[in-house]
PDB file as gemmi writes it, atoms N, CA and C in Angstrom:
CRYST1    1.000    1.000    1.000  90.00  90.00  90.00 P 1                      
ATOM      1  N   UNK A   1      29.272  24.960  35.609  1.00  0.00           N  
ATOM      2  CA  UNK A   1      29.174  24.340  34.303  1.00  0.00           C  
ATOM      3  C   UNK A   1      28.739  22.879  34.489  1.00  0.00           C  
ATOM      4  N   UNK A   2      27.663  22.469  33.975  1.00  0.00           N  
ATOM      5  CA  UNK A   2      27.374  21.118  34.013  1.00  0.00           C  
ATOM      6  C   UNK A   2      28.062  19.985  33.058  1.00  0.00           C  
ATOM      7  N   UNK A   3      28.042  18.744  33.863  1.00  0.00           N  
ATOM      8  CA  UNK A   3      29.002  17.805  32.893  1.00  0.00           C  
ATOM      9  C   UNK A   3      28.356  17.463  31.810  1.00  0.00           C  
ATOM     10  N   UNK A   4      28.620  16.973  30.892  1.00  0.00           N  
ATOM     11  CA  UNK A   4      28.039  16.274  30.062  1.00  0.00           C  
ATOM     12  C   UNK A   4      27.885  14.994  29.563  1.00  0.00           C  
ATOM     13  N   UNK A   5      27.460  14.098  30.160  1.00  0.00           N  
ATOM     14  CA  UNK A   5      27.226  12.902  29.745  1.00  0.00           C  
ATOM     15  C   UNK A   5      26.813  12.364  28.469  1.00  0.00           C  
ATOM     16  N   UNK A   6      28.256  11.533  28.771  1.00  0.00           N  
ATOM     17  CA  UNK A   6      28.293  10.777  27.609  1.00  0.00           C  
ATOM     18  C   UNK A   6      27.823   9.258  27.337  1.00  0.00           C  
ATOM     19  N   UNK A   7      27.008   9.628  25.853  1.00  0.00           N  
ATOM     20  CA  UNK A   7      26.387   7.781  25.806  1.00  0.00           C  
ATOM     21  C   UNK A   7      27.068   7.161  24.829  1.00  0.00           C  
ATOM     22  N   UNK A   8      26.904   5.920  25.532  1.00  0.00           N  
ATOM     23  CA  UNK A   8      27.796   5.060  24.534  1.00  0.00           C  
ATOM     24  C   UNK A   8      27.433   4.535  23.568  1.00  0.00           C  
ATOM     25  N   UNK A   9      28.426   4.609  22.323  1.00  0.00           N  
ATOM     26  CA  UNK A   9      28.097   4.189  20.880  1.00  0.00           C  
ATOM     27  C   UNK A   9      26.830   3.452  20.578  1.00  0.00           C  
ATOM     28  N   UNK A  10      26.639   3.791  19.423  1.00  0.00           N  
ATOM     29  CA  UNK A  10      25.550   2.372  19.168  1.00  0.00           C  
ATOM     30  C   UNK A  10      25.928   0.990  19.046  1.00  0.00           C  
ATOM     31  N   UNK A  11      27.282   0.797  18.565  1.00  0.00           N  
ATOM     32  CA  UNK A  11      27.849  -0.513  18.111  1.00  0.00           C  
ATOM     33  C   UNK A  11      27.959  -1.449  19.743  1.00  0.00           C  
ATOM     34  N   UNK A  12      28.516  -0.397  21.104  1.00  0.00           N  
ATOM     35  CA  UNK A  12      28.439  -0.416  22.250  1.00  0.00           C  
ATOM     36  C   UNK A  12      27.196  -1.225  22.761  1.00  0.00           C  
ATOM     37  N   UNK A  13      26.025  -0.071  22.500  1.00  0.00           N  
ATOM     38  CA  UNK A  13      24.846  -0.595  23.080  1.00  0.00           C  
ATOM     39  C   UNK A  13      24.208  -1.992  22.462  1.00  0.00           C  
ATOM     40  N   UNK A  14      24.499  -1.891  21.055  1.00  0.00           N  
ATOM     41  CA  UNK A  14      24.012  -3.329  20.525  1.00  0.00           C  
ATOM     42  C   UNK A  14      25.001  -4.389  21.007  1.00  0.00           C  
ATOM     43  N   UNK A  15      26.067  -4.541  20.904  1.00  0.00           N  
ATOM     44  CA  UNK A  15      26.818  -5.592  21.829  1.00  0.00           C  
ATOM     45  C   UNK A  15      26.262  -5.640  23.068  1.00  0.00           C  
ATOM     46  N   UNK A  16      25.989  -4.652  24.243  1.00  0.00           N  
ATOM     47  CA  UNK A  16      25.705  -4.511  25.352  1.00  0.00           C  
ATOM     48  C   UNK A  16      24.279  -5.806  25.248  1.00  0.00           C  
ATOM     49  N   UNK A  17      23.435  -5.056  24.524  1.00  0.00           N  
ATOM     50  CA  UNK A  17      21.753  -6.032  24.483  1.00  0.00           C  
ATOM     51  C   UNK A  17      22.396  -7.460  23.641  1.00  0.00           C  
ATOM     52  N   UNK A  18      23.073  -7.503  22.755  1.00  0.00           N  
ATOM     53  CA  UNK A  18      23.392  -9.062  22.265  1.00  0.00           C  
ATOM     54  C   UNK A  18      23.583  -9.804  23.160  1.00  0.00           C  
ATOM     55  N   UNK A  19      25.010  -8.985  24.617  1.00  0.00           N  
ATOM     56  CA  UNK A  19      25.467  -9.966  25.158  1.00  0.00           C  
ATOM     57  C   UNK A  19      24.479 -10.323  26.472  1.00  0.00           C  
ATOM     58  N   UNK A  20      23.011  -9.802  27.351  1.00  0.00           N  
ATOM     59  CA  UNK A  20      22.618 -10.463  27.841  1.00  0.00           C  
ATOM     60  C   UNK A  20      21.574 -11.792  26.996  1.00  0.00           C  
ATOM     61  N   UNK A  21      21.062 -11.175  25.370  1.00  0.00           N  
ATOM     62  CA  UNK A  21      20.683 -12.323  25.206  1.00  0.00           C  
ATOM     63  C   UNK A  21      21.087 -13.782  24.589  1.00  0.00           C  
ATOM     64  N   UNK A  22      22.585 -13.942  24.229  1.00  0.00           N  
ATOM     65  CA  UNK A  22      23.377 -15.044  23.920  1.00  0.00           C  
ATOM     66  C   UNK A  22      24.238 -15.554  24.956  1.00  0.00           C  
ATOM     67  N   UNK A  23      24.414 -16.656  24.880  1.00  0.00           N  
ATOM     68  CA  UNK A  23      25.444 -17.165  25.826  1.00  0.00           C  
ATOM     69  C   UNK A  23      26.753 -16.838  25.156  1.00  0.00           C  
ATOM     70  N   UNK A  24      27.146 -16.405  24.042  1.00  0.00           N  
ATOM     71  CA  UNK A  24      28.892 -16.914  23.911  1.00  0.00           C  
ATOM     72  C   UNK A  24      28.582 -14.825  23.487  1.00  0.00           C  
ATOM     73  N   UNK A  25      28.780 -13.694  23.795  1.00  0.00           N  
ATOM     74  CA  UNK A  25      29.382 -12.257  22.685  1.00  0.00           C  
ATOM     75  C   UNK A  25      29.995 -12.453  21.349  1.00  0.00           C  
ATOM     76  N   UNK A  26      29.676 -12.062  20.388  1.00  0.00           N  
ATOM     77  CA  UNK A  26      30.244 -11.544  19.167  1.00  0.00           C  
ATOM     78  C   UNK A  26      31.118 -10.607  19.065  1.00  0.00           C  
ATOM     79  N   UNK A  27      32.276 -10.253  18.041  1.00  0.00           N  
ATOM     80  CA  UNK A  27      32.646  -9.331  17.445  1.00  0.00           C  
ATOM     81  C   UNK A  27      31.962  -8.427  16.825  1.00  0.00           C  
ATOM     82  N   UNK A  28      32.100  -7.209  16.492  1.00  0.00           N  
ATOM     83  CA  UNK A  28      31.224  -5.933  16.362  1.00  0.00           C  
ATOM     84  C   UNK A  28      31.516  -6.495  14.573  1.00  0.00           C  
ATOM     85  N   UNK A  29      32.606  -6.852  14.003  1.00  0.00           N  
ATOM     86  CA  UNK A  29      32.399  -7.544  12.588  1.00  0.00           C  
ATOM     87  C   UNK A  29      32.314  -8.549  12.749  1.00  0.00           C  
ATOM     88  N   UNK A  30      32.122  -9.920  12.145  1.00  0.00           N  
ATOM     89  CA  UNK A  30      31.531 -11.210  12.313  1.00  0.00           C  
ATOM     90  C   UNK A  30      31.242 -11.766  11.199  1.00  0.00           C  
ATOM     91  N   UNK A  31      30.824 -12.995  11.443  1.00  0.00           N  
ATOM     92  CA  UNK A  31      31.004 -13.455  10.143  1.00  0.00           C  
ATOM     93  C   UNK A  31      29.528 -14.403   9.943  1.00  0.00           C  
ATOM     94  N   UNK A  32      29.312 -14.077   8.696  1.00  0.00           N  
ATOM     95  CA  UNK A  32      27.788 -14.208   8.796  1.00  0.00           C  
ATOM     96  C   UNK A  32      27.095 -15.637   7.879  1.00  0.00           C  
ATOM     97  N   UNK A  33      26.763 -16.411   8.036  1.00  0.00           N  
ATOM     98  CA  UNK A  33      26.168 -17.771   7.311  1.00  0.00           C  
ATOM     99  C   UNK A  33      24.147 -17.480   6.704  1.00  0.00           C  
ATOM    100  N   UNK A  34      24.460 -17.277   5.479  1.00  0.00           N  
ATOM    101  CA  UNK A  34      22.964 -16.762   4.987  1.00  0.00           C  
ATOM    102  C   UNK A  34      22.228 -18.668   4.969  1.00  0.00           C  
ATOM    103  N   UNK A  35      21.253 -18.048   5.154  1.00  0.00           N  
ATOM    104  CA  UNK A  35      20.301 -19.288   5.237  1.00  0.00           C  
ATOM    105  C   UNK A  35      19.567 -19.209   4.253  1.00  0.00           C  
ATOM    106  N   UNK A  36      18.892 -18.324   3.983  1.00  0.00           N  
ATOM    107  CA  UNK A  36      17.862 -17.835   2.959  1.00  0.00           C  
ATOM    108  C   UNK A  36      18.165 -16.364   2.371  1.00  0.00           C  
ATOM    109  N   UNK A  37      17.898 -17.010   0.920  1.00  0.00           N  
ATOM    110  CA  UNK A  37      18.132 -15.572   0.169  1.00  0.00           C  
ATOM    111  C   UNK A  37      17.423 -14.733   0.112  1.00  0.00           C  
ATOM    112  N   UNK A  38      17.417 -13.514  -0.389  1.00  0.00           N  
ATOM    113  CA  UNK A  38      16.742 -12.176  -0.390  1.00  0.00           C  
ATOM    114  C   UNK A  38      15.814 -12.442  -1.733  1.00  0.00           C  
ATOM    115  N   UNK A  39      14.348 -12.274  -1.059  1.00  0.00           N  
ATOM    116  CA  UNK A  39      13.602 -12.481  -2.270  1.00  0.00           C  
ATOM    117  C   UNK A  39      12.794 -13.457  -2.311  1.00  0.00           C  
ATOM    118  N   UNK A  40      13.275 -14.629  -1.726  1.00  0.00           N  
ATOM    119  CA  UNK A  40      12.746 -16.430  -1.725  1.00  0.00           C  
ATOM    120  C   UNK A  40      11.842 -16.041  -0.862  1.00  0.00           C  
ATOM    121  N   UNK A  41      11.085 -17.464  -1.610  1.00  0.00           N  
ATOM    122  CA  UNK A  41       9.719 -18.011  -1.061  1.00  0.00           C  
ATOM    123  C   UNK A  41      10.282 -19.354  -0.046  1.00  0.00           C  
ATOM    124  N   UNK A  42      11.199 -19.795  -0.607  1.00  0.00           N  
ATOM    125  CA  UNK A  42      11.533 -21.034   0.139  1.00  0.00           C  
ATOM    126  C   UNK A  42      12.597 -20.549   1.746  1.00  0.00           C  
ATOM    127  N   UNK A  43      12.243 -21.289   2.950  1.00  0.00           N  
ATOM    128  CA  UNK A  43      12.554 -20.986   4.083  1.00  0.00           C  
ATOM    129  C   UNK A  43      13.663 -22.591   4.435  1.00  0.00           C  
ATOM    130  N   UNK A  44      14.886 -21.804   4.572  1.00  0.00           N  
ATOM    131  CA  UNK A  44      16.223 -22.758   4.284  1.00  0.00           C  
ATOM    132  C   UNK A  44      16.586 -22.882   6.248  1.00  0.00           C  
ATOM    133  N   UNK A  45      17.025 -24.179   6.222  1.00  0.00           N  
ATOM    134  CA  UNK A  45      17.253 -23.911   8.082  1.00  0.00           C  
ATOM    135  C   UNK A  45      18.688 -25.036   8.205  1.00  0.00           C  
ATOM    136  N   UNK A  46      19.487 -24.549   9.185  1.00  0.00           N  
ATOM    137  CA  UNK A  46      20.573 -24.982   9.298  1.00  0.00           C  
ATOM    138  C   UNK A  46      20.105 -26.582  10.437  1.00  0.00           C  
ATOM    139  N   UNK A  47      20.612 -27.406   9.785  1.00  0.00           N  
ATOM    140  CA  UNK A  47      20.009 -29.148  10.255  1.00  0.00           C  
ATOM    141  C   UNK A  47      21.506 -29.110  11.509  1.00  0.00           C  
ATOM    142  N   UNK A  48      21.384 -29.481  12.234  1.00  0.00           N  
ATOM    143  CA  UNK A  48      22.279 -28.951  13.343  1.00  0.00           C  
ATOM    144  C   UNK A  48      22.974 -30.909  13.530  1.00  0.00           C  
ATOM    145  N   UNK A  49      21.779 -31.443  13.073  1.00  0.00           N  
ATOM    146  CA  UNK A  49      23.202 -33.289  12.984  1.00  0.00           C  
ATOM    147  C   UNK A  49      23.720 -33.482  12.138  1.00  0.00           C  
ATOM    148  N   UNK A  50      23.425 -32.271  10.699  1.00  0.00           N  
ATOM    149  CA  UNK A  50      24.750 -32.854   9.790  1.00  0.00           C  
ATOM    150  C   UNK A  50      25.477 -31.940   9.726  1.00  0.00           C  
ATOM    151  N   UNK A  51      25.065 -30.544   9.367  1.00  0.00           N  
ATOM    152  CA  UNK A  51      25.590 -29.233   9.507  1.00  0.00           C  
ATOM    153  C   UNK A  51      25.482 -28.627   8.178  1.00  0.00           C  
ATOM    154  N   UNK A  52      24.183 -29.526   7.467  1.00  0.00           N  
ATOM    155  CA  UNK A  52      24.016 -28.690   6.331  1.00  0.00           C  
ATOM    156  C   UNK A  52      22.801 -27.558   6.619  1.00  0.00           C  
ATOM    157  N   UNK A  53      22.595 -26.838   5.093  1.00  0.00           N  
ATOM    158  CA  UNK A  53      21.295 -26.354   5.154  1.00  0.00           C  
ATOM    159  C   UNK A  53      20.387 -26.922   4.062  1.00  0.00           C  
ATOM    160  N   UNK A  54      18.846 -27.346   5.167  1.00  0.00           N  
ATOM    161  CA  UNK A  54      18.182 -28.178   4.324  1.00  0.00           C  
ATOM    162  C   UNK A  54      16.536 -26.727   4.295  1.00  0.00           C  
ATOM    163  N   UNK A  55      15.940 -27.377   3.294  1.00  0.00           N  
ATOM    164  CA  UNK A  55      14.497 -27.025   2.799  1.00  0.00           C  
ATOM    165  C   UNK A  55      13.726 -27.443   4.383  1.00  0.00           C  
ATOM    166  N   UNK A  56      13.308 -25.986   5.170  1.00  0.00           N  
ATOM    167  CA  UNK A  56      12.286 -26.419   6.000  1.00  0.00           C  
ATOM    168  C   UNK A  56      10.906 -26.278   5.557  1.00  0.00           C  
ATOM    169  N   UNK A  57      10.688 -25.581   4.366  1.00  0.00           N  
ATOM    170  CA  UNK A  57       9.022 -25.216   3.962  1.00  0.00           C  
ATOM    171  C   UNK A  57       8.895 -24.049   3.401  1.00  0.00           C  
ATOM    172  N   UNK A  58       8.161 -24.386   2.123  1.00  0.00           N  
ATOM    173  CA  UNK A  58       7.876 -23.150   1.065  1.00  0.00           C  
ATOM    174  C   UNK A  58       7.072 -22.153   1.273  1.00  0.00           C  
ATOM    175  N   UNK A  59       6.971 -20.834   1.073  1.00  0.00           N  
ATOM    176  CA  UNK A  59       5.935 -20.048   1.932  1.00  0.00           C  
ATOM    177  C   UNK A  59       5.226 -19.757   0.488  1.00  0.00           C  
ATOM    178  N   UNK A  60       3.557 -20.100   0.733  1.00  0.00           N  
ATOM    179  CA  UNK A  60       2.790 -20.135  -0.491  1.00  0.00           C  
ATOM    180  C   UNK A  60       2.196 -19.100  -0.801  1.00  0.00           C  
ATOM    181  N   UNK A  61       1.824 -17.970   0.256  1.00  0.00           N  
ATOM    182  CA  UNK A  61       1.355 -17.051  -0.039  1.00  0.00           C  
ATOM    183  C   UNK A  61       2.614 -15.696  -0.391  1.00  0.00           C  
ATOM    184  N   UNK A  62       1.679 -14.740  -0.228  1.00  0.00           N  
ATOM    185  CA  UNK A  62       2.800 -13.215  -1.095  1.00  0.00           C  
ATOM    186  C   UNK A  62       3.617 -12.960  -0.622  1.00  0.00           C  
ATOM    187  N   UNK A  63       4.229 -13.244   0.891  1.00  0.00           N  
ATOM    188  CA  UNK A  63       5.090 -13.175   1.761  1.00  0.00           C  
ATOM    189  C   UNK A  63       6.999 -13.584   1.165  1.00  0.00           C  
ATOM    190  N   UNK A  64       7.929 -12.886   0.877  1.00  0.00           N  
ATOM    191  CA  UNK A  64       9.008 -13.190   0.614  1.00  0.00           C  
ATOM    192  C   UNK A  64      10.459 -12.633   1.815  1.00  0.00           C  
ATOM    193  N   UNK A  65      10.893 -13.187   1.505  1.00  0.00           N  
ATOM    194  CA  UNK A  65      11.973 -12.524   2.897  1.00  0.00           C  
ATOM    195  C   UNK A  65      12.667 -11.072   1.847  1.00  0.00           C  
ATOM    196  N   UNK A  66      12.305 -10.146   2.834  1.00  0.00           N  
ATOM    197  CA  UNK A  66      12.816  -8.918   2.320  1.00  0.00           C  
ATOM    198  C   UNK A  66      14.677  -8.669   1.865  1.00  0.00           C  
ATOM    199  N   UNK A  67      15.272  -9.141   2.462  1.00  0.00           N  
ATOM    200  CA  UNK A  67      16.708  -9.402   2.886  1.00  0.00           C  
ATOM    201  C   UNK A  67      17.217 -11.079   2.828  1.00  0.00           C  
ATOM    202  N   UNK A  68      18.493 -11.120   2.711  1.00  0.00           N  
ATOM    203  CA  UNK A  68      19.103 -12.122   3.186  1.00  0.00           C  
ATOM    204  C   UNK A  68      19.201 -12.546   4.791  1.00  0.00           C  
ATOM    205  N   UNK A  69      18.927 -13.636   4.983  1.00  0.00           N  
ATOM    206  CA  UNK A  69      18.569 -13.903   6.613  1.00  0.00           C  
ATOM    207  C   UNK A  69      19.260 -15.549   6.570  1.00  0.00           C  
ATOM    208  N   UNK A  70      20.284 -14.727   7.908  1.00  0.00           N  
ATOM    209  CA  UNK A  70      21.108 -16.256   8.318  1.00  0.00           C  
ATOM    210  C   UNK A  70      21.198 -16.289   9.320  1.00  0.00           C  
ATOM    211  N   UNK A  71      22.550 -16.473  10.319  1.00  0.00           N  
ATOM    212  CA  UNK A  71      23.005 -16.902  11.700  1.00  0.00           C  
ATOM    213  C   UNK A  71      24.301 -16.303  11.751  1.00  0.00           C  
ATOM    214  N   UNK A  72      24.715 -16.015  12.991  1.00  0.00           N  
ATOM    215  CA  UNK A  72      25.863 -15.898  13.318  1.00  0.00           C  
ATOM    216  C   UNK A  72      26.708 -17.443  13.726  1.00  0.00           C  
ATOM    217  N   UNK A  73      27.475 -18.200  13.347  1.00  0.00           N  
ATOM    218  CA  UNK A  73      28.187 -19.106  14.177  1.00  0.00           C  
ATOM    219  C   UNK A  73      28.787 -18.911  15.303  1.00  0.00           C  
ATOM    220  N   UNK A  74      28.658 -19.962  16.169  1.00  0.00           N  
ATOM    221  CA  UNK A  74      28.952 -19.972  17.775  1.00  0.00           C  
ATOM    222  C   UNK A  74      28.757 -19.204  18.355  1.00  0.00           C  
ATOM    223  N   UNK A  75      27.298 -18.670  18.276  1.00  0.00           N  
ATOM    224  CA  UNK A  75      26.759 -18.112  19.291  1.00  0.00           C  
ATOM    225  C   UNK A  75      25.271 -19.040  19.953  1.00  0.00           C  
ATOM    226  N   UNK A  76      24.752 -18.870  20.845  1.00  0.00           N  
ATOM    227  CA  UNK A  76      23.659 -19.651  21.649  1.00  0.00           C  
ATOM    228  C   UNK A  76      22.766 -18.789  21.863  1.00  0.00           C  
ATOM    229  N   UNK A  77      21.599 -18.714  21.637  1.00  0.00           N  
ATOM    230  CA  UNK A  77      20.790 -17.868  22.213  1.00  0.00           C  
ATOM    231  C   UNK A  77      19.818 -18.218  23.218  1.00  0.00           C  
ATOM    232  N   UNK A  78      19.027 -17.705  23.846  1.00  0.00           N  
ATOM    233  CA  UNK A  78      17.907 -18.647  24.420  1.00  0.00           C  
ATOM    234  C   UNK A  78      17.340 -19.506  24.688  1.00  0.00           C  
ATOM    235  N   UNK A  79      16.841 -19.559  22.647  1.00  0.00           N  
ATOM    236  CA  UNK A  79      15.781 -20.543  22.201  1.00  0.00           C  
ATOM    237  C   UNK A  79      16.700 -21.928  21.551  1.00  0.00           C  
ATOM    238  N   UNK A  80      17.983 -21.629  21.779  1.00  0.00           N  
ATOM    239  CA  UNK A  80      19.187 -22.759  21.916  1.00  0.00           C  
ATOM    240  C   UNK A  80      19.573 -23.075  20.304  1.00  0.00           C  
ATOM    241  N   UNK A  81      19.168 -21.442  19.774  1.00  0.00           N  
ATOM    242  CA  UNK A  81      19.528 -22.072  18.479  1.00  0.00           C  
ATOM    243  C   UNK A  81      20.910 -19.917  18.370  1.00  0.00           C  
ATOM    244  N   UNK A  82      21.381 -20.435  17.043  1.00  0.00           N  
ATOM    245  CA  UNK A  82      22.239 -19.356  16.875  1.00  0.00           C  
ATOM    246  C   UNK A  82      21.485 -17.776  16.849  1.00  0.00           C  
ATOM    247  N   UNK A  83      22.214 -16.953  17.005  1.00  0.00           N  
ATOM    248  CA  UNK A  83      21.644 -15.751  16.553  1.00  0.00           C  
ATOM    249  C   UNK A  83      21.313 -15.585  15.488  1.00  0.00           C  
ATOM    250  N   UNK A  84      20.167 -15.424  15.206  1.00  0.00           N  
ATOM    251  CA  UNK A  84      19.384 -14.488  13.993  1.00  0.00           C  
ATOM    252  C   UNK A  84      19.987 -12.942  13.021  1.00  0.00           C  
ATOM    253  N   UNK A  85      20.341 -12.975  11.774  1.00  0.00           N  
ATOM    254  CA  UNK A  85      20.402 -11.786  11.285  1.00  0.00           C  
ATOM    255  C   UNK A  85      19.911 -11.542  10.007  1.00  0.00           C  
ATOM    256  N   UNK A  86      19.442 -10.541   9.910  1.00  0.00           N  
ATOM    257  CA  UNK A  86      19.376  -9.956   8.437  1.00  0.00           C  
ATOM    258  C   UNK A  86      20.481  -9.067   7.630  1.00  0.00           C  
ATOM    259  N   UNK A  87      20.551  -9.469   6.751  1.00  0.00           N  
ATOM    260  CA  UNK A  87      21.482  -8.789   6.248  1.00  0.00           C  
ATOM    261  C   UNK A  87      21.120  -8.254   5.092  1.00  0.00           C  
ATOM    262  N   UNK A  88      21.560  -6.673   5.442  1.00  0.00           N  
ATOM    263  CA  UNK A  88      20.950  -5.657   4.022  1.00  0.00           C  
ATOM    264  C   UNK A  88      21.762  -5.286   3.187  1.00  0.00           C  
ATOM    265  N   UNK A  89      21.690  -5.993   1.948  1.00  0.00           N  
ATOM    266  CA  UNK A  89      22.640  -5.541   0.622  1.00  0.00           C  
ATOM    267  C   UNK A  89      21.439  -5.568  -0.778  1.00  0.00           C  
ATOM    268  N   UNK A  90      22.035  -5.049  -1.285  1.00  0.00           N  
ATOM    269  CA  UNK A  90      20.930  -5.119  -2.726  1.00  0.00           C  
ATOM    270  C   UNK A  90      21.021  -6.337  -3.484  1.00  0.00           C  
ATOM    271  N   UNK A  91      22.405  -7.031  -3.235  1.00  0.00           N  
ATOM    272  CA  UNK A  91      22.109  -8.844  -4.177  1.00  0.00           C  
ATOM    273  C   UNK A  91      21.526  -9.896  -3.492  1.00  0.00           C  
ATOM    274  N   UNK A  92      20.977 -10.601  -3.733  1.00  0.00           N  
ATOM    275  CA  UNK A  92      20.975 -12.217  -2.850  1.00  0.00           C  
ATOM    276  C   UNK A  92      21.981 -12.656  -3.542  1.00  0.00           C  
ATOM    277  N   UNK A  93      22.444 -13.257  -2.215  1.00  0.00           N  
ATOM    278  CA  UNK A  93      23.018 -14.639  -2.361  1.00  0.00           C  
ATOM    279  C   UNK A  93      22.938 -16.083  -1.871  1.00  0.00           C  
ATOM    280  N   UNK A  94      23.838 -16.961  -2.157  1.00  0.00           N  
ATOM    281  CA  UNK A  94      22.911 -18.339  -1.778  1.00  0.00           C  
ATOM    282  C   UNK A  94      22.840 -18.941  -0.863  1.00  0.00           C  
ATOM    283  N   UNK A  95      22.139 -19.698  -0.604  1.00  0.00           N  
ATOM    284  CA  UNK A  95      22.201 -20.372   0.764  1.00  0.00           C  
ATOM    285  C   UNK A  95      23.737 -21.324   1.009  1.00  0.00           C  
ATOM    286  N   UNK A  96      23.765 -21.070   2.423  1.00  0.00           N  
ATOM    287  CA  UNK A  96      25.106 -22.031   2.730  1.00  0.00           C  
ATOM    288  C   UNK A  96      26.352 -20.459   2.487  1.00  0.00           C  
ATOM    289  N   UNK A  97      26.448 -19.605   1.827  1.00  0.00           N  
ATOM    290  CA  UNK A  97      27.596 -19.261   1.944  1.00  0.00           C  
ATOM    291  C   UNK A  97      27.619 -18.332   3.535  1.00  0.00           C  
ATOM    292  N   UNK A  98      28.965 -17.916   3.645  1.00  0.00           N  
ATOM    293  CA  UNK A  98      29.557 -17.033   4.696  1.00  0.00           C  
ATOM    294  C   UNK A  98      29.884 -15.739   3.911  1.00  0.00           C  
ATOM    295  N   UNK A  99      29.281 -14.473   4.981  1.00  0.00           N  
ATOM    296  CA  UNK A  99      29.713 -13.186   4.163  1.00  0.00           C  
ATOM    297  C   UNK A  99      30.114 -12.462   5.299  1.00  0.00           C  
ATOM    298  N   UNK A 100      30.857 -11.584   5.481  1.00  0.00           N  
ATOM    299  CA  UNK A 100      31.245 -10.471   6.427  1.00  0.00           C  
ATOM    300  C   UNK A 100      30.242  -9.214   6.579  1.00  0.00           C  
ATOM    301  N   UNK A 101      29.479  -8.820   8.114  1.00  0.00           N  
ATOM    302  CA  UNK A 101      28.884  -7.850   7.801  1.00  0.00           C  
ATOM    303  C   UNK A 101      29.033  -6.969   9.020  1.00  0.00           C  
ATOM    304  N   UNK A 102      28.360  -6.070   9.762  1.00  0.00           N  
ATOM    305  CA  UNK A 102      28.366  -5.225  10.872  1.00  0.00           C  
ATOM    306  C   UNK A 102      26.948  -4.904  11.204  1.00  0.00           C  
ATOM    307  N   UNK A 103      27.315  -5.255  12.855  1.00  0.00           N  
ATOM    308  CA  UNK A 103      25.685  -4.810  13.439  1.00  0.00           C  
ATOM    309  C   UNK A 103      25.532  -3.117  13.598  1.00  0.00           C  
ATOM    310  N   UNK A 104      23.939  -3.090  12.369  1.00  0.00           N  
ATOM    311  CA  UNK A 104      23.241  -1.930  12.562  1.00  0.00           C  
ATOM    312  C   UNK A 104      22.305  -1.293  13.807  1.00  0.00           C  
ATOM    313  N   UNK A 105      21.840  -2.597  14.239  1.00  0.00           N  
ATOM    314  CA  UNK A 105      20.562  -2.291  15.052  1.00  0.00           C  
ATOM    315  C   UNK A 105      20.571  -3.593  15.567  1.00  0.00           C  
ATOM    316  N   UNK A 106      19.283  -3.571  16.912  1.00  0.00           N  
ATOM    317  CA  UNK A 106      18.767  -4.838  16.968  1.00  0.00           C  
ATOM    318  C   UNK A 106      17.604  -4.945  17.204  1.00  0.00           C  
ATOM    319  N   UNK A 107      16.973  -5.972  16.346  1.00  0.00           N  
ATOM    320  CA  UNK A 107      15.688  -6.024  16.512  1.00  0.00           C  
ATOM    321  C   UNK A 107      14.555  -7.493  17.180  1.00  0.00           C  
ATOM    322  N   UNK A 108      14.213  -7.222  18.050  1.00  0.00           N  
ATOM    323  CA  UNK A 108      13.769  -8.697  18.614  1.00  0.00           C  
ATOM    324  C   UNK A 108      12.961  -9.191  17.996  1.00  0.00           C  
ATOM    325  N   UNK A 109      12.457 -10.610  17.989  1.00  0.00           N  
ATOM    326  CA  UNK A 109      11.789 -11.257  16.853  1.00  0.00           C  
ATOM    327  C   UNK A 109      11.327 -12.168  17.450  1.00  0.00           C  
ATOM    328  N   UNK A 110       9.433 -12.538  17.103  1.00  0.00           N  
ATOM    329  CA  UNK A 110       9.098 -13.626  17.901  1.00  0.00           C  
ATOM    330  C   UNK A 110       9.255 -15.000  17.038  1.00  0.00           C  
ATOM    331  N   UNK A 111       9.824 -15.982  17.659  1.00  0.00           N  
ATOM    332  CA  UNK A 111      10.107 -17.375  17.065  1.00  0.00           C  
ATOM    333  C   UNK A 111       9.270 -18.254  17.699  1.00  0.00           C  
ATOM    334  N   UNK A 112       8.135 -18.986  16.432  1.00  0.00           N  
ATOM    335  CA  UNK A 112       6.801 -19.864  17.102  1.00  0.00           C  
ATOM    336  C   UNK A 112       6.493 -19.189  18.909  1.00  0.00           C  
ATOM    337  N   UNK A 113       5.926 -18.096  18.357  1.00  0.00           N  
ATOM    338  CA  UNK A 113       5.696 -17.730  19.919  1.00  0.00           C  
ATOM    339  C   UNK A 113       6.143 -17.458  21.138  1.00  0.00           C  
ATOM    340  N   UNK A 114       7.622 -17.437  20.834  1.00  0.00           N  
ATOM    341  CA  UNK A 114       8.521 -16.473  22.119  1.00  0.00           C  
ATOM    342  C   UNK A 114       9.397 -15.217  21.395  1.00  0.00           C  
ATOM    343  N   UNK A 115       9.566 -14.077  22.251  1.00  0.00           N  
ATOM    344  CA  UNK A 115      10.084 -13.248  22.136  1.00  0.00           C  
ATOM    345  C   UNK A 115      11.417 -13.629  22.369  1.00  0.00           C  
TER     346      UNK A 115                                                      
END                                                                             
């Protein structure tokens, strides 16, 4: 009788790939800081010497962010800024708040030209 190998969760494997590319691991729930709302033209970025979120630049053409898209807090990534997320719900909400969510997937993303 052959064994059967077993693979590990998805929630598993996405922690697994988070944690070689951040310096600090996350919780599988977490807590999530939206930057930009679902829908906007305007592209909101967390100013890291005061700790607000300010207006980095309006996007003029048809292009809108499909989702709400923020950061995870205290995490480091690479490119020395927080982790990246989208977050899929049917409302926007506003910039600056914190919402609770769970990693689905992960998807890599090039930022000004690095993977």
């Amino acid at each position: 009788m052959s064994e059967k190998k077993s693979h590990p969760r998805l929630n598993e494997r996405i922690m697994s790939s988070l944690s070689k590319r951040c310096a600090e691991a996350i919780t599988f729930r977490s807590l999530q800081v939206v930057e930009i709302t679902k829908g906007s033209k305007v592209k909101y970025e967390l100013d890291k010497k005061t700790g607000l979120i300010k207006v980095d630049r309006v996007l003029y053409s048809s292009v809108v962010y499909p989702h709400n898209y923020g950061f995870i807090p205290r995490t480091l990534c690479e490119d020395g800024d927080p982790m990246d997320v989208l977050v899929l719900m049917q409302e926007p909400v506003i910039p600056g708040c914190f919402l609770r969510a769970r990693a689905i997937g992960l998807m890599p993303m090039i930022d000004q030209a690095k993977v």
